[in-house]
Backbone as XML, in Angstrom:
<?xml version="1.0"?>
<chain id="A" units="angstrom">
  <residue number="1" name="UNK">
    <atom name="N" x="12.012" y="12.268" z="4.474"/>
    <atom name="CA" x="12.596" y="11.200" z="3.705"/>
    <atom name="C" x="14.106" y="11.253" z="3.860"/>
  </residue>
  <residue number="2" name="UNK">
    <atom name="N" x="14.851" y="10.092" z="4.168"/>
    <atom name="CA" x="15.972" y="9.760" z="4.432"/>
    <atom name="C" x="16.416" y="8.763" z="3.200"/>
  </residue>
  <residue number="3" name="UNK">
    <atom name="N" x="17.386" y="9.325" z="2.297"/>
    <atom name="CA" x="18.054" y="8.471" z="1.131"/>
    <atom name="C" x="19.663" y="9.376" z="0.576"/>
  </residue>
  <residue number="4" name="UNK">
    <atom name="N" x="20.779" y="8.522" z="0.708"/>
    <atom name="CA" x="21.599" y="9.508" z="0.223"/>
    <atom name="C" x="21.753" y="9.892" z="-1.394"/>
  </residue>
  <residue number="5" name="UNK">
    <atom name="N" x="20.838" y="9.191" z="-2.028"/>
    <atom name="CA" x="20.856" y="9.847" z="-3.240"/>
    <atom name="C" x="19.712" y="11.063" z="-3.556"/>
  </residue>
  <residue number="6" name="UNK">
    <atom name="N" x="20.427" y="11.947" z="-4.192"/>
    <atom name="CA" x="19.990" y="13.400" z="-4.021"/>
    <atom name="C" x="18.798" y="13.661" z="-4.407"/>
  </residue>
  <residue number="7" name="UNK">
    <atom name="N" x="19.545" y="12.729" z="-6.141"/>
    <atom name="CA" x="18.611" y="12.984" z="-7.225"/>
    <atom name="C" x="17.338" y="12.312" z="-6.947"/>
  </residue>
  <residue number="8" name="UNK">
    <atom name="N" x="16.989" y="10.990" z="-6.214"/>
    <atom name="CA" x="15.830" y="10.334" z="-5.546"/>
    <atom name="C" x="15.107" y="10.908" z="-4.624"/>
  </residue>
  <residue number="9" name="UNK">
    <atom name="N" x="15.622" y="11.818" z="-3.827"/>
    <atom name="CA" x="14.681" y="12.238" z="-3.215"/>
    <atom name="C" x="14.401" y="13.480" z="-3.709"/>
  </residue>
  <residue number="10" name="UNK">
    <atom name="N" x="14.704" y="13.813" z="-4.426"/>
    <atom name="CA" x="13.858" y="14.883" z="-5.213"/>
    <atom name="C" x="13.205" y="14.369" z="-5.882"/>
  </residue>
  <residue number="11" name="UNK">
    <atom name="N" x="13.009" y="13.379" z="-6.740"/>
    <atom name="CA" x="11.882" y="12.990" z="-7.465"/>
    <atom name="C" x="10.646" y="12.592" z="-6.583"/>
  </residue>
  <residue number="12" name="UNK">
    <atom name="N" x="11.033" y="11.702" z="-5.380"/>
    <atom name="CA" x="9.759" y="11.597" z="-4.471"/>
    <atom name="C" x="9.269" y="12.772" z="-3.788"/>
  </residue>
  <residue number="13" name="UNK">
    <atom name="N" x="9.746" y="13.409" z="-3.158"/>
    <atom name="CA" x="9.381" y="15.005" z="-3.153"/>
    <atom name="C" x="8.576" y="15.343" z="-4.111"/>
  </residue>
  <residue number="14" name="UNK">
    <atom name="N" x="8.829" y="15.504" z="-5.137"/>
    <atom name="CA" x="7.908" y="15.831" z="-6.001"/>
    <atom name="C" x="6.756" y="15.066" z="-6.033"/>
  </residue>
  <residue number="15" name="UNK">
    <atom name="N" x="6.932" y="13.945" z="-6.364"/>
    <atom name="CA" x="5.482" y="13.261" z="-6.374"/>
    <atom name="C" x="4.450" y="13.358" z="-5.020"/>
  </residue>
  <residue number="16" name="UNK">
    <atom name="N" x="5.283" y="13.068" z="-4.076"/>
    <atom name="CA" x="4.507" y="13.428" z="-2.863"/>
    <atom name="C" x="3.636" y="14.544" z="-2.930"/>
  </residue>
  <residue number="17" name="UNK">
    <atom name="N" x="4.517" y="15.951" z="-3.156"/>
    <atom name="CA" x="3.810" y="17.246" z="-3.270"/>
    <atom name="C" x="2.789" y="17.293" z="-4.355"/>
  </residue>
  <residue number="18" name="UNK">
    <atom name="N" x="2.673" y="16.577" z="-5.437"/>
    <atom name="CA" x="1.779" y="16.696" z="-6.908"/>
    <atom name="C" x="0.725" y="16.003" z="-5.497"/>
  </residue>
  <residue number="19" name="UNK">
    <atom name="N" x="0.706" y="15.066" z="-4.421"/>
    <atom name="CA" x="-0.494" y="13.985" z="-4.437"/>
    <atom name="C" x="-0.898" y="15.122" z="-3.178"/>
  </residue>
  <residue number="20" name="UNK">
    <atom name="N" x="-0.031" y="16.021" z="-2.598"/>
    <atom name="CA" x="-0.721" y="16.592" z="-1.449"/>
    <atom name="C" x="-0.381" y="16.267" z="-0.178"/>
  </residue>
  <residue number="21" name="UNK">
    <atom name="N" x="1.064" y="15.969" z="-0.306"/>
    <atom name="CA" x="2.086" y="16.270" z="1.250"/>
    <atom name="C" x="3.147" y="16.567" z="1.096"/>
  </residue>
  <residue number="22" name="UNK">
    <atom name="N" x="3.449" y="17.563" z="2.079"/>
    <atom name="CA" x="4.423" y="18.092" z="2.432"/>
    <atom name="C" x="5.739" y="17.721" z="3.337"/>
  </residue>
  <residue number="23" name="UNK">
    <atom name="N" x="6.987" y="17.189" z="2.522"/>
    <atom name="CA" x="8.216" y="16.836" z="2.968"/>
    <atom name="C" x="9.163" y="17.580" z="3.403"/>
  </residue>
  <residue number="24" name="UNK">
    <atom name="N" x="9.805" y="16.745" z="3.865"/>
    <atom name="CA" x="11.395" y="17.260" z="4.600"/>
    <atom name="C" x="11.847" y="16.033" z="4.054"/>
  </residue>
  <residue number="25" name="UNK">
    <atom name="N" x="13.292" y="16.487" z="3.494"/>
    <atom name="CA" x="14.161" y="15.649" z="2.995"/>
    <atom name="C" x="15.906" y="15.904" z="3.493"/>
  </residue>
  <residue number="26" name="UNK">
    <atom name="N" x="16.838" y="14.303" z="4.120"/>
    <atom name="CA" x="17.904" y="14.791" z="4.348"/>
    <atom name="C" x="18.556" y="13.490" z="3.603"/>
  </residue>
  <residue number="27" name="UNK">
    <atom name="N" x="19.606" y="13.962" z="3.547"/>
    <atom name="CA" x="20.899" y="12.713" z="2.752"/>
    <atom name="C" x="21.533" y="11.930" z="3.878"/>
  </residue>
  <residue number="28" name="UNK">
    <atom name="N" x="21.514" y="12.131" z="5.093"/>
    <atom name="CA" x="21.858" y="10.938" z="5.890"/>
    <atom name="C" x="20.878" y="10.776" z="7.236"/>
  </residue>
  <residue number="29" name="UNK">
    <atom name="N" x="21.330" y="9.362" z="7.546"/>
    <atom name="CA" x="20.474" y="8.737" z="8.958"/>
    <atom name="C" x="21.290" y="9.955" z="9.578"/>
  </residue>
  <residue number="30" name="UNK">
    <atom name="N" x="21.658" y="10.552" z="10.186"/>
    <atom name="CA" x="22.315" y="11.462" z="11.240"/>
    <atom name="C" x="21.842" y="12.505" z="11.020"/>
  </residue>
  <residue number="31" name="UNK">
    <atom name="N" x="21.532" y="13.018" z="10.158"/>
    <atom name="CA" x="20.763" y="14.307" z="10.062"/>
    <atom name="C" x="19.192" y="14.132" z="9.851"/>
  </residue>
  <residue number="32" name="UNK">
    <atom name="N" x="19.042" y="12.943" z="9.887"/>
    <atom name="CA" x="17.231" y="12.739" z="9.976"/>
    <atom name="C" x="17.148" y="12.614" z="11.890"/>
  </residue>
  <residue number="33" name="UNK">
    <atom name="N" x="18.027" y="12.207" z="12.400"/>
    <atom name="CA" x="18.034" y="12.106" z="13.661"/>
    <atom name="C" x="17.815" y="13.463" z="14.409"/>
  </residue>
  <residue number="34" name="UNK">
    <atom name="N" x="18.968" y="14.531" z="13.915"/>
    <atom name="CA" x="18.821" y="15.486" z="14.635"/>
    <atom name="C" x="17.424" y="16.136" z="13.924"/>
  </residue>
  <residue number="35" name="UNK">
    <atom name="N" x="16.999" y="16.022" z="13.132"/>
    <atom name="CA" x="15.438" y="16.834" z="12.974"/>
    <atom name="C" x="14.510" y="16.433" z="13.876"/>
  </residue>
  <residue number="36" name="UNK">
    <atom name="N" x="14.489" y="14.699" z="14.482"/>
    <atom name="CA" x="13.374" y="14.388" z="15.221"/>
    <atom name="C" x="14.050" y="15.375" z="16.655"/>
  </residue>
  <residue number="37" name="UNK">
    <atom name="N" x="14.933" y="15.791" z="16.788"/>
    <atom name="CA" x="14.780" y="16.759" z="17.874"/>
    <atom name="C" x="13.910" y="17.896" z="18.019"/>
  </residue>
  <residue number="38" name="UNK">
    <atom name="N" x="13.439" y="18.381" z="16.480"/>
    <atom name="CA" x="13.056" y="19.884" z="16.717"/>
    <atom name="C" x="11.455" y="19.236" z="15.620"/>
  </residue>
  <residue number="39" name="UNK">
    <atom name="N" x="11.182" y="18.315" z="15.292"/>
    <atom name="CA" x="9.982" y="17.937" z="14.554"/>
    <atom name="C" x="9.554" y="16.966" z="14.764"/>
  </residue>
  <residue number="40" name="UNK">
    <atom name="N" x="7.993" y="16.839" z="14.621"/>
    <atom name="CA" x="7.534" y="15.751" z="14.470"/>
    <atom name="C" x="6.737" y="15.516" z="13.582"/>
  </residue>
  <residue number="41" name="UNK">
    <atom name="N" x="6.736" y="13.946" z="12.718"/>
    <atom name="CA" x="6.491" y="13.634" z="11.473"/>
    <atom name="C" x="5.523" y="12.259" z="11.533"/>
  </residue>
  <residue number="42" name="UNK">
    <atom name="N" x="4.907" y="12.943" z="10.765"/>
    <atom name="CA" x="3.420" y="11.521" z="10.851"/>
    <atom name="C" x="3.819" y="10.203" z="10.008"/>
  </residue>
  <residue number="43" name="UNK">
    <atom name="N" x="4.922" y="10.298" z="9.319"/>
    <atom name="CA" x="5.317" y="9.372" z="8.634"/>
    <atom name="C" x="7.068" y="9.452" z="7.773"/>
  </residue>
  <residue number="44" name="UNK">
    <atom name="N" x="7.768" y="8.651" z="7.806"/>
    <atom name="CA" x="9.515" y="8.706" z="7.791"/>
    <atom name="C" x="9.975" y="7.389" z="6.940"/>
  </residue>
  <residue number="45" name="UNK">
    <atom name="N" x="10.245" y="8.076" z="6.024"/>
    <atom name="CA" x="10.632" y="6.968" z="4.814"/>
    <atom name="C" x="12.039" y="7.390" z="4.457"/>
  </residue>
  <residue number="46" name="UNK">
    <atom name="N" x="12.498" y="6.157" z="4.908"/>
    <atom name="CA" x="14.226" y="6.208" z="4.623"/>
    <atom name="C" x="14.614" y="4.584" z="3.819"/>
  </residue>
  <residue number="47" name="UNK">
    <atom name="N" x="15.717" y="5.201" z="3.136"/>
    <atom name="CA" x="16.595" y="4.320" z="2.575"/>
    <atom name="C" x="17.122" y="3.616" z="3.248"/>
  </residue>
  <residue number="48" name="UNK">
    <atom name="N" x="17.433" y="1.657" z="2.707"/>
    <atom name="CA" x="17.957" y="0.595" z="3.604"/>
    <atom name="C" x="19.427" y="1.020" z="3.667"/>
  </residue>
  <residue number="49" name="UNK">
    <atom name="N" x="20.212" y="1.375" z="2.358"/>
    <atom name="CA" x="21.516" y="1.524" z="1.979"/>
    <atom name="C" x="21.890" y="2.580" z="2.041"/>
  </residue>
  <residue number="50" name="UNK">
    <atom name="N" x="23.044" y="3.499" z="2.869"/>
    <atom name="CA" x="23.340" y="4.602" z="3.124"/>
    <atom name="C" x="24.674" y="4.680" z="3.243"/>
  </residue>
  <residue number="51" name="UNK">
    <atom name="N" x="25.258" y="5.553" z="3.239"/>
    <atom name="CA" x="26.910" y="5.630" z="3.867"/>
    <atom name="C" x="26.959" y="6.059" z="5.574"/>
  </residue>
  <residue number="52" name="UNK">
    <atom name="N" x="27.741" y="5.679" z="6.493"/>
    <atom name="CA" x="27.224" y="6.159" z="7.492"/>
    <atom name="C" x="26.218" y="4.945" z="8.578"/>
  </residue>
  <residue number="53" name="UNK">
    <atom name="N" x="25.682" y="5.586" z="8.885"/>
    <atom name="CA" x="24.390" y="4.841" z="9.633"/>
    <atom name="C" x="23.143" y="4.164" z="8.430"/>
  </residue>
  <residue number="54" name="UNK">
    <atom name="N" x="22.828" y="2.818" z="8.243"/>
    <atom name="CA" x="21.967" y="2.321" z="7.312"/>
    <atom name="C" x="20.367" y="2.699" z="7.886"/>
  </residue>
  <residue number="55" name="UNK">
    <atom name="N" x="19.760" y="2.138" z="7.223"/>
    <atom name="CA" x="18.099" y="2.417" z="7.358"/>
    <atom name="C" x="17.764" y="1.179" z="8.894"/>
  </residue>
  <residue number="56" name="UNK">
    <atom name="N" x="18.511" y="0.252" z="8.935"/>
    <atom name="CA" x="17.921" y="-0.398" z="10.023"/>
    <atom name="C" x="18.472" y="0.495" z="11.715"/>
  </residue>
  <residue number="57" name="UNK">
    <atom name="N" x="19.595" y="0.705" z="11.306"/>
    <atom name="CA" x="20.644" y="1.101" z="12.722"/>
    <atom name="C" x="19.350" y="2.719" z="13.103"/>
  </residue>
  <residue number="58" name="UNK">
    <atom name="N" x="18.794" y="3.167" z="12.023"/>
    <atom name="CA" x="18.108" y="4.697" z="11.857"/>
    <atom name="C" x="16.724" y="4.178" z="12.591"/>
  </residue>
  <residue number="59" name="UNK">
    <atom name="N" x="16.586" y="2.974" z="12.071"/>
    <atom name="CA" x="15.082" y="2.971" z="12.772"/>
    <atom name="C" x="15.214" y="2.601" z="14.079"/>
  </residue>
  <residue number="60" name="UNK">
    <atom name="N" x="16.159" y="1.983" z="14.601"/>
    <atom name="CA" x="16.415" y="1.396" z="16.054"/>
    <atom name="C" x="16.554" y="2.574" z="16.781"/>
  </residue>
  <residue number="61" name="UNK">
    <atom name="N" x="17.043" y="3.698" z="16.420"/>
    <atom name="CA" x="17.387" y="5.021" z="17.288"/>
    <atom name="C" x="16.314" y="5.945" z="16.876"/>
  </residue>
  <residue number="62" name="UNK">
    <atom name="N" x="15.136" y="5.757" z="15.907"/>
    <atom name="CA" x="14.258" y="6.515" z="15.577"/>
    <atom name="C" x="13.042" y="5.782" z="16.808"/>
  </residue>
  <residue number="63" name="UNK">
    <atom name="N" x="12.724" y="4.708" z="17.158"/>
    <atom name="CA" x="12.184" y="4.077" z="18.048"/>
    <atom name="C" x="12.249" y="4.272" z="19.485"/>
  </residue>
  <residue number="64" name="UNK">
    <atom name="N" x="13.417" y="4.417" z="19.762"/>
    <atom name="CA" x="13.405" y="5.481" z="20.827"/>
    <atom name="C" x="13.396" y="6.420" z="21.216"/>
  </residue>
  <residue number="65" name="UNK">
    <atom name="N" x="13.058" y="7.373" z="20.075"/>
    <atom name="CA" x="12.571" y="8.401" z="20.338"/>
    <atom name="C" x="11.005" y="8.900" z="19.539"/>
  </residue>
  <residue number="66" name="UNK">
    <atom name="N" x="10.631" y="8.415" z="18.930"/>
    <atom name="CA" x="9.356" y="8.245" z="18.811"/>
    <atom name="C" x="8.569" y="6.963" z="18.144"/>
  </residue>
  <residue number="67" name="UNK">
    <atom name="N" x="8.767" y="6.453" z="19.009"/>
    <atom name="CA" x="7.842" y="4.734" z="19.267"/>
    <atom name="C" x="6.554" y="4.480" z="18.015"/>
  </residue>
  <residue number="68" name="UNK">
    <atom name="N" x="5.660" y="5.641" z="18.097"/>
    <atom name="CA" x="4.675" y="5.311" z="17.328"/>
    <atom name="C" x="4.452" y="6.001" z="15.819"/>
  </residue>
  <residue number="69" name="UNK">
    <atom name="N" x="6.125" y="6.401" z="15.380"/>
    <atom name="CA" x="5.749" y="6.914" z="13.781"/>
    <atom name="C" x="6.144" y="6.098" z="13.030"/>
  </residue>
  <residue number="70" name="UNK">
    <atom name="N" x="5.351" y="5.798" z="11.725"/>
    <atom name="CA" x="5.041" y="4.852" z="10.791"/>
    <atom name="C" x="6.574" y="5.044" z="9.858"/>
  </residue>
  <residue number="71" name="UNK">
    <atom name="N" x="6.991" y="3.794" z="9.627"/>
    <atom name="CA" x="8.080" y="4.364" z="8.700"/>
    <atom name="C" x="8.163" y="3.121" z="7.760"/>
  </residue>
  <residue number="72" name="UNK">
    <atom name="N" x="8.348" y="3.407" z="6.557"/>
    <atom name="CA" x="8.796" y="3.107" z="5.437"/>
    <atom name="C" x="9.947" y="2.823" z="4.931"/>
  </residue>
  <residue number="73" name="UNK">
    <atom name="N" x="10.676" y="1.331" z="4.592"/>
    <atom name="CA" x="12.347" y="1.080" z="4.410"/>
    <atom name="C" x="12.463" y="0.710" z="2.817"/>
  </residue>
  <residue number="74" name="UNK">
    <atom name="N" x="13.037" y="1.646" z="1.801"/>
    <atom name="CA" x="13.218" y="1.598" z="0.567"/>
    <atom name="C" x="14.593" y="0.839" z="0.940"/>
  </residue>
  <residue number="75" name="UNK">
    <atom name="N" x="14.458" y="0.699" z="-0.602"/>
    <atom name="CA" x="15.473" y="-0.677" z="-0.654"/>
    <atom name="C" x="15.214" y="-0.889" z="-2.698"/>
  </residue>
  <residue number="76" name="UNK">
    <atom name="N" x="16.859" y="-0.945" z="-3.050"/>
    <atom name="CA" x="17.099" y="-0.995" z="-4.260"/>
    <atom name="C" x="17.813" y="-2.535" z="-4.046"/>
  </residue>
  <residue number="77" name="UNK">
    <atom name="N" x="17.822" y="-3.325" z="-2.838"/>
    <atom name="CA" x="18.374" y="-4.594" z="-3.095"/>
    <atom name="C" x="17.285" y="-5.638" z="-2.969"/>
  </residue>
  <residue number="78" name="UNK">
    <atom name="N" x="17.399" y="-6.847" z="-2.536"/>
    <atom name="CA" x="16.325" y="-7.755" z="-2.297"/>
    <atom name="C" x="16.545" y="-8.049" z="-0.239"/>
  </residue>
  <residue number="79" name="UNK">
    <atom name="N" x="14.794" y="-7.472" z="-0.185"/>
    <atom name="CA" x="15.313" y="-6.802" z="1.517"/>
    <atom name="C" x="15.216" y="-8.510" z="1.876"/>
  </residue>
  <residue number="80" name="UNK">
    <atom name="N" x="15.157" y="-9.623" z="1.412"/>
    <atom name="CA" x="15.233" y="-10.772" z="2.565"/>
    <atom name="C" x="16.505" y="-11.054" z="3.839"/>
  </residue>
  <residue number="81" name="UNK">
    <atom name="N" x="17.261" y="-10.337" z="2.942"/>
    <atom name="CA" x="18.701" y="-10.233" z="4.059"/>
    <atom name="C" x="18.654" y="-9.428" z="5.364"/>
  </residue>
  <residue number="82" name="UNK">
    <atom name="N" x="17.692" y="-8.587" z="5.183"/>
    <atom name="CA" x="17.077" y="-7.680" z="6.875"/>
    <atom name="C" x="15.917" y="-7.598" z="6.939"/>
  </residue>
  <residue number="83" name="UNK">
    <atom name="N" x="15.107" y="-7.862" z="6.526"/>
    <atom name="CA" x="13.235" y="-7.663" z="6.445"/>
    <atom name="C" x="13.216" y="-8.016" z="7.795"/>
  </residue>
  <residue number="84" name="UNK">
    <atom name="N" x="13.649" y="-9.263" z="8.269"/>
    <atom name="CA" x="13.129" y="-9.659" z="9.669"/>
    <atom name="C" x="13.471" y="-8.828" z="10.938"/>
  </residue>
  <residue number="85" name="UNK">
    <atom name="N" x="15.078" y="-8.298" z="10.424"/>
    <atom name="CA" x="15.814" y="-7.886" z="11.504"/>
    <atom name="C" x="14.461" y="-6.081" z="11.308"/>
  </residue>
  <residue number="86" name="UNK">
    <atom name="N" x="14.491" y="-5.647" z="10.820"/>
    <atom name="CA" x="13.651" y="-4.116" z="10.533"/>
    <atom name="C" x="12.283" y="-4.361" z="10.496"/>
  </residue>
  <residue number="87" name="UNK">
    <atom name="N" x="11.766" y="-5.736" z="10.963"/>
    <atom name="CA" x="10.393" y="-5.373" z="11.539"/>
    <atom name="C" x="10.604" y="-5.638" z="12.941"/>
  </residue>
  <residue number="88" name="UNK">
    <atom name="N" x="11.532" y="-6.330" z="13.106"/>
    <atom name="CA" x="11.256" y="-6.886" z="14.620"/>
    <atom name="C" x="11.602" y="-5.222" z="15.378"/>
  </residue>
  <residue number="89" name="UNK">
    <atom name="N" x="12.689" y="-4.316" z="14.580"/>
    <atom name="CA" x="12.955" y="-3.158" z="15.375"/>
    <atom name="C" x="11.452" y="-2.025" z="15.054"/>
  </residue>
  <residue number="90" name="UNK">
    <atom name="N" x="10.808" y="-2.627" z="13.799"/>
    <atom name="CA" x="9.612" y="-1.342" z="14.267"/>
    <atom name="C" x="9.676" y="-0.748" z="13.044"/>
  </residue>
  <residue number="91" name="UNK">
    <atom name="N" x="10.073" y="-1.809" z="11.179"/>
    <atom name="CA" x="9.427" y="-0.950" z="10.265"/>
    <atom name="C" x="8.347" y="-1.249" z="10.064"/>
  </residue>
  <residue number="92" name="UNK">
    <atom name="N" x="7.366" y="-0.347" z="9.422"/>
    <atom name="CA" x="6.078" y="-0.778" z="9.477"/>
    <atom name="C" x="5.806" y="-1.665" z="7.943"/>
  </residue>
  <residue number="93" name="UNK">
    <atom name="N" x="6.684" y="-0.776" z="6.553"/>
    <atom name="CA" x="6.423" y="-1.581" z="5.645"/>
    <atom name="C" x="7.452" y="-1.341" z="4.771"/>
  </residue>
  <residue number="94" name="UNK">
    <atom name="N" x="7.559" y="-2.480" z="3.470"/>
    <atom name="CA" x="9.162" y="-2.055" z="2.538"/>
    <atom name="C" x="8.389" y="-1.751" z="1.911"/>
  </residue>
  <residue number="95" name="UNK">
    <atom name="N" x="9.138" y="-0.784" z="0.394"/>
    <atom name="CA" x="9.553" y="-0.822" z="-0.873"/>
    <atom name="C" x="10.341" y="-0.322" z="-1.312"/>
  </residue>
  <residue number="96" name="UNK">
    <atom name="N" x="10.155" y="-1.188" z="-2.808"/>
    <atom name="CA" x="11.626" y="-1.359" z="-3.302"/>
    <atom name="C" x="11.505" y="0.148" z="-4.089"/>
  </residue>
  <residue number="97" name="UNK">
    <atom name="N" x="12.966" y="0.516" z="-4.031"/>
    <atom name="CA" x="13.273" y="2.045" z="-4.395"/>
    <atom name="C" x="12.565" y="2.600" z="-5.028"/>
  </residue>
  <residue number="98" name="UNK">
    <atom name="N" x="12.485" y="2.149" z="-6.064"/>
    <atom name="CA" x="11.500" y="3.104" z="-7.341"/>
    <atom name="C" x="10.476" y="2.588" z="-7.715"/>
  </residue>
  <residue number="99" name="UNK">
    <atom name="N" x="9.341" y="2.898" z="-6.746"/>
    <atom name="CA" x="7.540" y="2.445" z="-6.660"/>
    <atom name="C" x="7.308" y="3.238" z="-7.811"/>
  </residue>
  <residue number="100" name="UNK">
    <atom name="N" x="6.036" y="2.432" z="-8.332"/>
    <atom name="CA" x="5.763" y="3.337" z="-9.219"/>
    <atom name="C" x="4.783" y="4.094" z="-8.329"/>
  </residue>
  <residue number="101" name="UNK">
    <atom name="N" x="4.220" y="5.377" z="-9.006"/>
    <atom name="CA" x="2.744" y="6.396" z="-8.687"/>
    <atom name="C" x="1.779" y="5.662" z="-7.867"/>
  </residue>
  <residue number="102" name="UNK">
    <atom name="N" x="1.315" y="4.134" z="-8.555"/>
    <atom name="CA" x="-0.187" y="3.922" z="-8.310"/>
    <atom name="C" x="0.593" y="3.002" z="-6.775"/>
  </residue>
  <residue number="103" name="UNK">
    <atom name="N" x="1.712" y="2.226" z="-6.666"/>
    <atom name="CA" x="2.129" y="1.437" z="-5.595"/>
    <atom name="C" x="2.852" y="2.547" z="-4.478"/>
  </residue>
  <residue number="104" name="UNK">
    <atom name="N" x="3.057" y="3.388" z="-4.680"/>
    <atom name="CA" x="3.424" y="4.587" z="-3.517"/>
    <atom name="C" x="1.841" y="4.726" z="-2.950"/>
  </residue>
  <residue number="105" name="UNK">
    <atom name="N" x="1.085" y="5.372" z="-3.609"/>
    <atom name="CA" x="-0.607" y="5.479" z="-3.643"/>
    <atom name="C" x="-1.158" y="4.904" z="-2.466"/>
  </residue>
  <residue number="106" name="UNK">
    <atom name="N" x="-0.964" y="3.339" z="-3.194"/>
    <atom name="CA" x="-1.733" y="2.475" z="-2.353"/>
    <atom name="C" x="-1.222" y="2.303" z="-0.868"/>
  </residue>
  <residue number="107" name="UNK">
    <atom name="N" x="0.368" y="2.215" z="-0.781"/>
    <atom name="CA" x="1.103" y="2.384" z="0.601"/>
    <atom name="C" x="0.523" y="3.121" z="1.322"/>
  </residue>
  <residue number="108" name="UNK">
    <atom name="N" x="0.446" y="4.597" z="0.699"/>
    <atom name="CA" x="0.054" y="5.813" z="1.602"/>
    <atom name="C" x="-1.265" y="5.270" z="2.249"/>
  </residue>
  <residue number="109" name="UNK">
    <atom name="N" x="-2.399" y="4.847" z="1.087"/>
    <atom name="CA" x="-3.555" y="4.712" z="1.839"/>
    <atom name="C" x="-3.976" y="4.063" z="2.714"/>
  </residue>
  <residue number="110" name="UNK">
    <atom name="N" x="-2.945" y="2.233" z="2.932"/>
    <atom name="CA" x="-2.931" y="1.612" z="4.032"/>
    <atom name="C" x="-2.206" y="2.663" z="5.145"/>
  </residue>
  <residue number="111" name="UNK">
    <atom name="N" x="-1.046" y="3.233" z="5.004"/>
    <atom name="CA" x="-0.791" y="3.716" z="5.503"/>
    <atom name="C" x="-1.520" y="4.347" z="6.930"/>
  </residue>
  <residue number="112" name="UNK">
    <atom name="N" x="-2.446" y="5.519" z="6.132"/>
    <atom name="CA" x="-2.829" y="6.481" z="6.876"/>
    <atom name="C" x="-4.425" y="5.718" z="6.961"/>
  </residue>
  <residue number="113" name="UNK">
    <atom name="N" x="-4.403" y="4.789" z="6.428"/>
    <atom name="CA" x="-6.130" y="4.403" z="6.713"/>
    <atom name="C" x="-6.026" y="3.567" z="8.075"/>
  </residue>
  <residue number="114" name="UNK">
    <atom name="N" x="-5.238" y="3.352" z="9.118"/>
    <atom name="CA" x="-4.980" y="2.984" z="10.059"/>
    <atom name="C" x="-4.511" y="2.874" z="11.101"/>
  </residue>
  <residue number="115" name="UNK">
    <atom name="N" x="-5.421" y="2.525" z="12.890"/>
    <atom name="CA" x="-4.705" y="3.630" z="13.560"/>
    <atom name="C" x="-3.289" y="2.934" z="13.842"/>
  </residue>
  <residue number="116" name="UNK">
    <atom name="N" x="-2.278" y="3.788" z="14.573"/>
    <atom name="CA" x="-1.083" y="3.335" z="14.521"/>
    <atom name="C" x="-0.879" y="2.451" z="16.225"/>
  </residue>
  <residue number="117" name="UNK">
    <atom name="N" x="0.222" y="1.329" z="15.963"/>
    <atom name="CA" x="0.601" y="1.128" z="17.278"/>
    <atom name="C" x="1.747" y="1.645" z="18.023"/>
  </residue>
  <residue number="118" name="UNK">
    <atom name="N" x="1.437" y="1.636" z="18.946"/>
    <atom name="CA" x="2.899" y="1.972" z="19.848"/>
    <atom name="C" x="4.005" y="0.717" z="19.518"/>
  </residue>
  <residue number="119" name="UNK">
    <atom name="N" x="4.997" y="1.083" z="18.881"/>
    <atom name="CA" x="6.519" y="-0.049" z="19.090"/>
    <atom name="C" x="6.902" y="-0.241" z="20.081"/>
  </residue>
  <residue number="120" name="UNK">
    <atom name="N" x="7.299" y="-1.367" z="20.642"/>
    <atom name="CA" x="8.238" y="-1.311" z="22.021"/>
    <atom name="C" x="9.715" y="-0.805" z="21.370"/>
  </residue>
</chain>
């Protein structure tokens, strides 16, 4: 999980781990980058709004280097201003920052209940 607020991704961390997965969490697109050097992750949920590199510029350089992982673009604004531009680069789905339990849930289960495609 990619979000520069601290305190947020520790709370999803947590919930994740209560439901039964195991995270890696960093505070910027640049340091989620250099992890896909040394890991690979079945699924990458980053923040739209960042300091630095944003959630769209992250997925365009996350795409070229691994094409077919599922990623997730939180967003505390109203995403109509990039939704188009961050699917056409290869997000798979939004939500807005603070899902509750049962709408994280249901994400995951489309999520992983399906096989994945390759992005160009």
């Amino acid at each position: 999980m990619i979000d520069g607020n601290e305190h947020g991704l520790i709370a999803r961390k947590t919930v994740l781990k209560q439901e039964g997965f195991d995270s890696v969490t960093v505070t910027s697109a640049e340091a989620g980058l250099d992890l896909l050097h040394t890991h690979r992750f079945d699924l990458v949920v980053t923040d739209y709004k960042m300091r630095g590199m944003d959630g769209i510029a992250f997925i365009a350089h996350l795409r070229e280097r691994s094409p077919g992982t599922p990623v997730i673009l939180l967003s505390g604004s109203d995403p109509n201003d990039y939704k188009k531009e961050a699917l056409k680069l290869g997000a798979t789905l939004f939500m807005q920052k603070t899902p509750t339990l049962r709408e994280l849930e249901l994400k995951l289960e489309v999520l992983f209940s399906q096989p994945w495609k390759k992005h160009p």
